[in-house]
VOGU-3710 file (C-alpha; in Angstrom, 3 decimals, decimal comma):
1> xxxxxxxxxx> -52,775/89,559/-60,442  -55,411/87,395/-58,939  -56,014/87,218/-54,848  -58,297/84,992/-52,722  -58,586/87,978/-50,622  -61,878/89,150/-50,092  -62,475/92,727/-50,080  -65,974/93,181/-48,799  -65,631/91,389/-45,399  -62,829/89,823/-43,433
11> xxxxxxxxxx> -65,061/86,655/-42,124  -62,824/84,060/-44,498  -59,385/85,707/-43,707  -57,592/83,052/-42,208  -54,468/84,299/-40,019  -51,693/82,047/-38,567  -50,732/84,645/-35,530  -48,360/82,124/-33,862  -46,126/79,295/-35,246  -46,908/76,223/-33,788
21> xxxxxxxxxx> -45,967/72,896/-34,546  -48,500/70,438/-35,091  -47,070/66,884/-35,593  -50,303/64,722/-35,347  -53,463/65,646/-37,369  -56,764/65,599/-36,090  -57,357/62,305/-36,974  -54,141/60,900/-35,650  -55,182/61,965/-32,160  -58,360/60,801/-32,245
31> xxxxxxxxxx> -57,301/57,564/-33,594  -54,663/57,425/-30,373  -57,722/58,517/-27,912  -59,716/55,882/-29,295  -57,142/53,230/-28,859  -56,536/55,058/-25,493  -60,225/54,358/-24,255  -59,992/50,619/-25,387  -56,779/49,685/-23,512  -58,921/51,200/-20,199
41> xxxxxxxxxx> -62,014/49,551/-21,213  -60,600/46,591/-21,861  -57,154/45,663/-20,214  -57,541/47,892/-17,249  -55,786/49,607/-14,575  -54,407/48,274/-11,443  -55,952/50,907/-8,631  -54,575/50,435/-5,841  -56,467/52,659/-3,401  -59,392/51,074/-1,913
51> xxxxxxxxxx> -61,645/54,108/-1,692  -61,212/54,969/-5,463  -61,934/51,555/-6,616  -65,097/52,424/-4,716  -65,663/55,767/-6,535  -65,644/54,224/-9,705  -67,309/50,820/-9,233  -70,289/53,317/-8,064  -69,563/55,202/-11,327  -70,531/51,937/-13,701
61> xxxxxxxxxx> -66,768/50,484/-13,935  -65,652/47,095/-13,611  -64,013/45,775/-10,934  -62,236/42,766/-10,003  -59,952/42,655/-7,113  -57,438/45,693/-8,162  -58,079/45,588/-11,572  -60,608/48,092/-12,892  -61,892/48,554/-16,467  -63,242/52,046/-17,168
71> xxxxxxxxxx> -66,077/51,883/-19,879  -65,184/54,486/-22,627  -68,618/56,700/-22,135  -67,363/57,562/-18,870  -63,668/58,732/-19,832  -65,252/60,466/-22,734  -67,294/62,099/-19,804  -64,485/63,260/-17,978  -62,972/64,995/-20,495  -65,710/67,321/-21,435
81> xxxxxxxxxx> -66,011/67,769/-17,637  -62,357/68,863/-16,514  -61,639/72,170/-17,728  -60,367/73,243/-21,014  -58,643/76,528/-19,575  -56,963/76,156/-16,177  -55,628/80,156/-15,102  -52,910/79,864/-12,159  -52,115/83,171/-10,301  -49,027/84,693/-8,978
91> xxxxxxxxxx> -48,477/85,098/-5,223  -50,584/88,672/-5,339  -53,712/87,303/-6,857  -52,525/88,456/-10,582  -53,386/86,052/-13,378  -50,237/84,979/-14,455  -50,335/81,785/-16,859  -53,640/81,356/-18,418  -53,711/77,391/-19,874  -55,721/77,282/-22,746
101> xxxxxxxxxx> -55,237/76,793/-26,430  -51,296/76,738/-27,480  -49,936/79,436/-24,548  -46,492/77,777/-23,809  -44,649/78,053/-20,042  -41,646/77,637/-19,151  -39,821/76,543/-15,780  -37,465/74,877/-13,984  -37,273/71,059/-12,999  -37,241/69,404/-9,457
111> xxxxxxxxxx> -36,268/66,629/-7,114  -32,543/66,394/-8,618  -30,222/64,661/-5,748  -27,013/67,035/-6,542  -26,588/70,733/-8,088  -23,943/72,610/-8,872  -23,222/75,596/-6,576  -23,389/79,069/-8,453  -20,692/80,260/-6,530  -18,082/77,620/-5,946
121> xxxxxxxxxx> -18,984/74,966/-9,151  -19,227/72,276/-6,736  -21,086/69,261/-6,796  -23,097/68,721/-3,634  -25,957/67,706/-1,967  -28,769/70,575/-2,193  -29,463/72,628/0,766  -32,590/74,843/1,531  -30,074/77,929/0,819  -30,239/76,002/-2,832
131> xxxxxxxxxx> -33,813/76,582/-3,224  -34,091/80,246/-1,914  -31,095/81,154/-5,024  -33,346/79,149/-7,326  -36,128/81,032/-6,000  -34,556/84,418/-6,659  -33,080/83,835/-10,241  -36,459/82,382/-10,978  -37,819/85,448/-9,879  -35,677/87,526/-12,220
141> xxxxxxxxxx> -35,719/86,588/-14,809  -37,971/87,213/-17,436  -38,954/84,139/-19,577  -39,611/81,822/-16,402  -42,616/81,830/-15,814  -43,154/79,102/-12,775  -40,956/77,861/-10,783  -39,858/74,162/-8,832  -37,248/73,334/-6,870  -34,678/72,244/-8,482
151> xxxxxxxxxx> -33,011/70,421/-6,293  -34,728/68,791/-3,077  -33,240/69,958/0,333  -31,292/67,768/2,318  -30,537/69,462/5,437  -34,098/69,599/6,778  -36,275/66,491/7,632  -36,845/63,936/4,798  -40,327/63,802/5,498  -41,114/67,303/5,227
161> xxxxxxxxxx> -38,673/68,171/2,404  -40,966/69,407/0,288  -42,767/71,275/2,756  -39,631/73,033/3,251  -38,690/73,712/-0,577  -42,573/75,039/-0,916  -41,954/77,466/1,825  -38,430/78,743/0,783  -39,748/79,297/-2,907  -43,134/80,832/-1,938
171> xxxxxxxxxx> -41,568/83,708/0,740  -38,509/84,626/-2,176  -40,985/84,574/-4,936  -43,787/85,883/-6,170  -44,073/83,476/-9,341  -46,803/80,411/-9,377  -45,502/77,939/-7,797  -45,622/73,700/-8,958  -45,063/71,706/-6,027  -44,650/67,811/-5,878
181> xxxxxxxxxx> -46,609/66,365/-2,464  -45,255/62,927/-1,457  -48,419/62,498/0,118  -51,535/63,821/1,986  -50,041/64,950/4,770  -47,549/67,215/3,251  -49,847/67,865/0,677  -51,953/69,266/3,593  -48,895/71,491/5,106  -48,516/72,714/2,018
191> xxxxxxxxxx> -52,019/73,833/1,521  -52,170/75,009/4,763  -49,239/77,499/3,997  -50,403/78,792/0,674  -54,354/79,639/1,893  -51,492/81,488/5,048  -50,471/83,471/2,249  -53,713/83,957/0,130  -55,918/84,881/2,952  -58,020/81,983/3,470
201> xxxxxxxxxx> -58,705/78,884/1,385  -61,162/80,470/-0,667  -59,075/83,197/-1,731  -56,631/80,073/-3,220  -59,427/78,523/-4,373  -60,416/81,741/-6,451  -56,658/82,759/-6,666  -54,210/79,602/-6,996  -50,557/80,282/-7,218  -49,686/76,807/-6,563
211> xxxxxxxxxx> -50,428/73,491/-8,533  -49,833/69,856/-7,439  -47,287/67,932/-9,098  -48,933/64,331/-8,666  -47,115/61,313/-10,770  -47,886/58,309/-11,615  -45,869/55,137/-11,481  -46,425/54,397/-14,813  -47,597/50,674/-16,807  -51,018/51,355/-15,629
221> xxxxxxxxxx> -50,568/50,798/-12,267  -51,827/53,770/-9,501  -50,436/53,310/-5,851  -52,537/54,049/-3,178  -50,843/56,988/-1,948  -50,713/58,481/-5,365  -54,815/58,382/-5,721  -54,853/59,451/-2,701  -53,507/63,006/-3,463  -55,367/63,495/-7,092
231> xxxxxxxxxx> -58,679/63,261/-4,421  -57,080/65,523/-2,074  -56,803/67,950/-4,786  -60,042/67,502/-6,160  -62,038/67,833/-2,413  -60,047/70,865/-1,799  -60,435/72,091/-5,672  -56,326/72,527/-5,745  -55,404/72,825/-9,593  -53,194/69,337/-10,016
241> xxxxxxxxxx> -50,655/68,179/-12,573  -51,599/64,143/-13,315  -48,510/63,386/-15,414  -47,012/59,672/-16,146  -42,927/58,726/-16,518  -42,609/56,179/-19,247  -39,865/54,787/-20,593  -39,955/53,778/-24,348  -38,943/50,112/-24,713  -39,369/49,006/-21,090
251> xxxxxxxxxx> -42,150/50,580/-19,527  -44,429/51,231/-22,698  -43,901/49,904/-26,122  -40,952/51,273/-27,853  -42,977/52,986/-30,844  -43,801/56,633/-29,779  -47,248/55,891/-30,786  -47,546/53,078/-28,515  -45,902/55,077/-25,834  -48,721/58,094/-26,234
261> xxxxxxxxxx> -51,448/55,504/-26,083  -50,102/54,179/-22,285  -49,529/57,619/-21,431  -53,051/58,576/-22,402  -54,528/55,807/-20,540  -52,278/56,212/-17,433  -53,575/60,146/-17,104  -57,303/59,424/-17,950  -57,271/57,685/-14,645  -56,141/60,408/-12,899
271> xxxxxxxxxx> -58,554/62,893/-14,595  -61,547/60,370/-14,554  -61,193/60,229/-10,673  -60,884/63,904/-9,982  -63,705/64,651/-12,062  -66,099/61,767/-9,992  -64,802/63,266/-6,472  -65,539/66,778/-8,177  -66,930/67,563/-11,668  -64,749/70,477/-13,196
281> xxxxxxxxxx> -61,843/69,667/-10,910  -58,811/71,309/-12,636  -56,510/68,943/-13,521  -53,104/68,781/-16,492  -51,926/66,125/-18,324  -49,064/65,267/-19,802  -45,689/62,909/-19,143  -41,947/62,326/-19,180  -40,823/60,192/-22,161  -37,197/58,872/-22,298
291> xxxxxxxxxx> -34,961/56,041/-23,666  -32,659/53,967/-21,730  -29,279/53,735/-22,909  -28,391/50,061/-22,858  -24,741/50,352/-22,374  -24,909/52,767/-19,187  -28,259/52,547/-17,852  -28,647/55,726/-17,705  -32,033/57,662/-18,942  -31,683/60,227/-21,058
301> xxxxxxxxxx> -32,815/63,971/-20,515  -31,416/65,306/-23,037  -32,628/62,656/-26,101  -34,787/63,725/-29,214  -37,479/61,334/-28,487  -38,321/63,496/-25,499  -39,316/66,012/-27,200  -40,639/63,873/-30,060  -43,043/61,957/-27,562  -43,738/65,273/-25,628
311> xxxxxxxxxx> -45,353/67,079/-29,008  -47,247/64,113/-29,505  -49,107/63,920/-26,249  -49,360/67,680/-26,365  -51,077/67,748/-29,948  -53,450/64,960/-28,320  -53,938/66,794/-25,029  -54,848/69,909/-26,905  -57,142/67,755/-29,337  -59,097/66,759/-25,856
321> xxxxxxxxxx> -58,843/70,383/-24,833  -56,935/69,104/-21,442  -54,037/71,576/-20,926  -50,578/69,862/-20,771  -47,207/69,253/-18,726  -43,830/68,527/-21,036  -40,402/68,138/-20,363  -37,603/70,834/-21,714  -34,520/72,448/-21,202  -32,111/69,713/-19,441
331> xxxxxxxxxx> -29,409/67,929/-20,568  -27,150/64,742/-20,336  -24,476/66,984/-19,954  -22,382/67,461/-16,893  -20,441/70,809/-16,874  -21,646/73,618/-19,376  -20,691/73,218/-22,048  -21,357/73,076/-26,099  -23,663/69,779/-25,529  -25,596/71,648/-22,767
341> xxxxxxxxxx> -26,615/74,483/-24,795  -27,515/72,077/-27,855  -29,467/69,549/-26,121  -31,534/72,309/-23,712  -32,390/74,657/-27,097  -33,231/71,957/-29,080  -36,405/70,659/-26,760  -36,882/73,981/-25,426  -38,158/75,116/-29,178  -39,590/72,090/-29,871
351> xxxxxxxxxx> -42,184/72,354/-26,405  -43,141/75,682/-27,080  -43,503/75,151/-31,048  -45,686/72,170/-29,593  -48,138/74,147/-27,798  -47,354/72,231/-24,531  -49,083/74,571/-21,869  -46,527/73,825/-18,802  -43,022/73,289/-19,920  -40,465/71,621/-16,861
361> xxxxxxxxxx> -37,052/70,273/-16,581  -34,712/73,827/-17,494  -31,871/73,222/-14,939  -31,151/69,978/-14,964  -27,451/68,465/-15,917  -26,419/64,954/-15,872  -30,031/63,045/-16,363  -32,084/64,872/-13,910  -28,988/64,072/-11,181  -27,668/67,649/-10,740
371> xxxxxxxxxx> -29,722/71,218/-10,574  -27,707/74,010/-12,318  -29,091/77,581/-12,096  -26,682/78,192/-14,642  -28,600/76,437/-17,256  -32,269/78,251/-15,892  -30,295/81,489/-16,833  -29,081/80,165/-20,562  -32,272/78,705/-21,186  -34,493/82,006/-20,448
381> xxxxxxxxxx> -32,353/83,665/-23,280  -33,431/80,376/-25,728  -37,240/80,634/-23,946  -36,893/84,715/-25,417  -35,960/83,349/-28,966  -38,047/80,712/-29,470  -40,979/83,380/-27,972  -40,068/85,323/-30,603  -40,308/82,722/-33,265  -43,850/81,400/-31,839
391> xxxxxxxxxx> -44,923/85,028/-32,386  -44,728/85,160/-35,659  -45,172/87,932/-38,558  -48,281/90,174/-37,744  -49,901/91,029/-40,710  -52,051/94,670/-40,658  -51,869/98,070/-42,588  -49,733/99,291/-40,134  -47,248/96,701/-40,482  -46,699/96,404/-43,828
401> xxxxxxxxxx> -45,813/100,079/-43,924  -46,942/100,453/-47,887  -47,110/104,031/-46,539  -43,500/104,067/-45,173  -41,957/102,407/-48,451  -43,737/105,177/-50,722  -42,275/107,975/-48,301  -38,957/106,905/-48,644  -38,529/105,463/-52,060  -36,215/103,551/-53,293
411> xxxxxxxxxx> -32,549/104,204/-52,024  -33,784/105,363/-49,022  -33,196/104,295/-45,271  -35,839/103,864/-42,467  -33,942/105,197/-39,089  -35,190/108,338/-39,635  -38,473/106,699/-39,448  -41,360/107,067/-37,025  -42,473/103,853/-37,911  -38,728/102,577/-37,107
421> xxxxxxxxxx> -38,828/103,878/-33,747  -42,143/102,487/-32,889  -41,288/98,853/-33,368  -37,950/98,281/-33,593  -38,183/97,366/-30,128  -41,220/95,810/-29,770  -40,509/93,158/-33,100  -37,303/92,349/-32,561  -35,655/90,042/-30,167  -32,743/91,199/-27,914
431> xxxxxxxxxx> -30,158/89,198/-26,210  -28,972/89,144/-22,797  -26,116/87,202/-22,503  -25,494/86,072/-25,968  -22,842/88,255/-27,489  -23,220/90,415/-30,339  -20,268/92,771/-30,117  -17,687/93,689/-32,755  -14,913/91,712/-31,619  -12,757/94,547/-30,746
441> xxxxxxxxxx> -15,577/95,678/-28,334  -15,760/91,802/-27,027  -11,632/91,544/-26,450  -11,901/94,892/-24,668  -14,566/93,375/-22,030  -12,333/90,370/-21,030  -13,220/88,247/-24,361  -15,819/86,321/-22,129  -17,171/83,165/-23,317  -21,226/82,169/-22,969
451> xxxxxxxxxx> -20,731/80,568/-19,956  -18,970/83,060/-18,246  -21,325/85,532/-19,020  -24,201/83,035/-17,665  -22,593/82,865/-14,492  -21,799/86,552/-13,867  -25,496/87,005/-14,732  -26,241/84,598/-12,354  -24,436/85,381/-9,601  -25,493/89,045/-10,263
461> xxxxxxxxxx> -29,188/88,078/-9,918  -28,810/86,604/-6,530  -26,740/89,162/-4,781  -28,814/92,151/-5,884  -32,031/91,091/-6,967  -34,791/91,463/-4,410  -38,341/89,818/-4,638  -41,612/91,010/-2,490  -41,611/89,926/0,799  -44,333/88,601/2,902
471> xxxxxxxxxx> -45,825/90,361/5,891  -44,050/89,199/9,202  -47,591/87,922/10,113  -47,948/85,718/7,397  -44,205/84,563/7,825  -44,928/83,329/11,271  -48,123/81,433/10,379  -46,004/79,515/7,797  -43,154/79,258/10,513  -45,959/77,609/12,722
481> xxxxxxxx> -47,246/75,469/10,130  -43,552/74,072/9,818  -42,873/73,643/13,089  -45,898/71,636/13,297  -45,035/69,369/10,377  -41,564/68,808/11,509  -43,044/67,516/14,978  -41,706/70,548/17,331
//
């Protein structure tokens, strides 16, 4: 039999170690960059913040009242500048989710105006209480990876909301944390607590557990306030999430192409500007993509052209070597239920397979309205699968056991094995709450569905699991720092 393989040197041996999707070739992305860099160059963005229309008419753009046309060598600049590997740390200092290359992270979404209590199934305004459970299951469980709110607080003041949610996440977790700042003042607060918990700002600095979550309003238009926290971040070198919200057919053109090429442009402002406040800034990229249903207005979470658009902007993203933000793991459902689970598995293999390097959104029901901890705990089993999948078949001596076979010849079984017991484990994926019983075994434990088994999980996890604490001196700096935002 012939072989390519070489068997003086292993220089040539090519080796696809993880499955990953790749939907757009190289030159598809470049082509979309390059189209990218002309709508900036020559439509422009509307920049709404007088002292960043500054920063880049001193950088060699064009200006003309708002309106400000970015010449192409000076996004092409910005790229190379902002890093191509952005690490975020957990609340100890550990490096916990290193963003580089096709590493995949998973967690849940935020700012939903309902969830669903895990102990009652009622609909309701979200509390602070809300956040601390989200917190905790979050915490244990073990394909999450980051963790949001999932649901902003409404029994604290509106202003400092997220001020609040930031502090009830950061003392019950010891996960990275992404936070949304509705502006520089909370964005401040917020600061202020996490260098509280690292030490001093230059032990976040070195250490960051915590990453802005700044958005854009999309069309190529940046508010003031908006530009306004992408420099905060940048001065104060806080790792920041410059993401866009488009939706296909109204707010960008309805071809996913065309909808990459606004997104593109909409985040190259935001990376352009933190690299001119301060060169190797770390920023992410990436957007929301949805439809509008015409007949109910609503937006879809739960559509394929999320995740359709989302691997596109990744596969570009990673072409730039600008770690990404996607969208995965909510649904248009409203109860769990069979559409649920389809429409949260479905995108959350498809970000992962994508190589999209921060993954949001698990949690959310009914378009992004109601937070469901529920779903967080279905969707870390489908985050273990679809781990397993991106791991792929590891190819070595050891593994292909040519050894093994010979000892036990044909006929033969393999438990006996010490090759058995050293990776049965370790190569094959095992289930949590999906049920793989003999059904005699299943009727005997109360012939639970999925979603019973979810919520026992659930509940389980937040009346017995315990996270680190803080230090009672760090809890009352961050009580201080509250009190101060909230005016008392």
């Amino acid at each position: 039999m012939n072989t390519t393989k070489s068997h003086y040197t292993r220089a040539n041996y090519a080796v696809n170690q993880t499955t990953v999707w790749e939907m757009l070739s190289e030159d598809q992305c470049e082509e979309l960059f390059m189209t990218a860099l002309e709508v900036l160059e020559r439509t422009g963005s509307e920049i709404q913040n007088e002292e960043a229309r500054g920063i880049f008419e001193k950088a060699g753009c064009w200006v003309d009242g708002n309106r400000v046309r970015i010449p192409s060598a000076l996004s092409e600049w910005a790229v190379r500048s902002a890093p191509s590997r952005v690490t975020v740390c957990d609340r100890n200092g550990k490096r916990a989710l290193n963003l580089e290359t096709t590493n995949a992270y998973y967690g849940p979404g935020q700012g939903n105006v309902y969830v669903l209590d895990p102990m009652t199934g009622e609909r309701r305004k979200p509390v602070k209480g809300d956040v601390v459970k989200t917190a905790m299951v979050c915490d244990g469980l073990q394909n999450i990876d980051f963790v949001m709110n999932n649901g902003l607080p409404t029994d604290v003041k509106e202003s400092t909301a997220e001020v609040h949610a930031f502090e009830a996440l950061v003392t019950n977790t010891s996960k990275p944390i992404i936070q949304a700042i509705p502006g520089v003042k909370q964005a401040q607060a917020i600061l202020d607590i996490a260098t509280a918990v690292a030490g001093s700002l230059k032990e976040f600095q070195k250490n960051p557990f915590a990453v802005f979550q700044i958005e854009t309003e999309g069309t190529l238009v940046h508010s003031d306030e908006t530009l306004a926290k992408v420099m905060f971040a940048a001065q104060n070198r806080v790792p920041y999430i410059y993401a866009t919200k488009l939706i296909a057919g109204e707010t960008s053109p309805a071809t996913p192409a065309g909808a990459i090429v606004v997104a593109l442009a909409d985040v190259l402002v935001g990376i352009v500007l933190g690299q001119l406040v301060r060169q190797g800034a770390p920023v992410i990229a990436g957007g929301f993509f949805t439809i509008k249903n015409q007949e109910t207005g609503i937006l879809s979470y739960g559509a394929p052209e999320i995740s359709l658009m989302g691997t596109g902007m990744a596969n570009v993203l990673r072409f730039l070597r600008i770690p990404s933000f996607g969208f995965a793991g909510a649904t248009d459902a409203k109860v769990s239920d069979a559409q649920m689970g389809l429409e949260a598995a479905f995108s959350i293999l498809h970000a992962g397979m994508s190589g999209t390097s921060l993954i949001y959104g698990c949690g959310q029901l009914e378009y992004g309205q109601t937070g469901s901890v529920e779903l967080l705990v279905m969707g870390d089993e489908v985050m273990g699968m679809t781990r397993r999948m991106m791991k792929g078949v590891e190819v070595n001596e050891e593994r292909m056991a040519r050894g093994v076979i010979d000892a036990v010849q044909p006929g033969g079984h393999y438990l006996g094995e010490e090759h058995t017991l050293t990776y049965f484990r370790t190569e094959t994926w095992w289930p949590t709450v999906m049920n793989r019983a003999r059904i005699a075994d299943w009727e005997a434990n109360g012939s639970k569905s999925l979603g019973q088994r979810v919520k026992e999980k659930t509940q389980s996890i937040i009346n017995t699991h315990q996270s680190g604490k803080l230090s009672a001196e760090v809890l009352s700096k961050i009580k201080a720092i509250l009190d101060k935002a909230d005016g008392r």
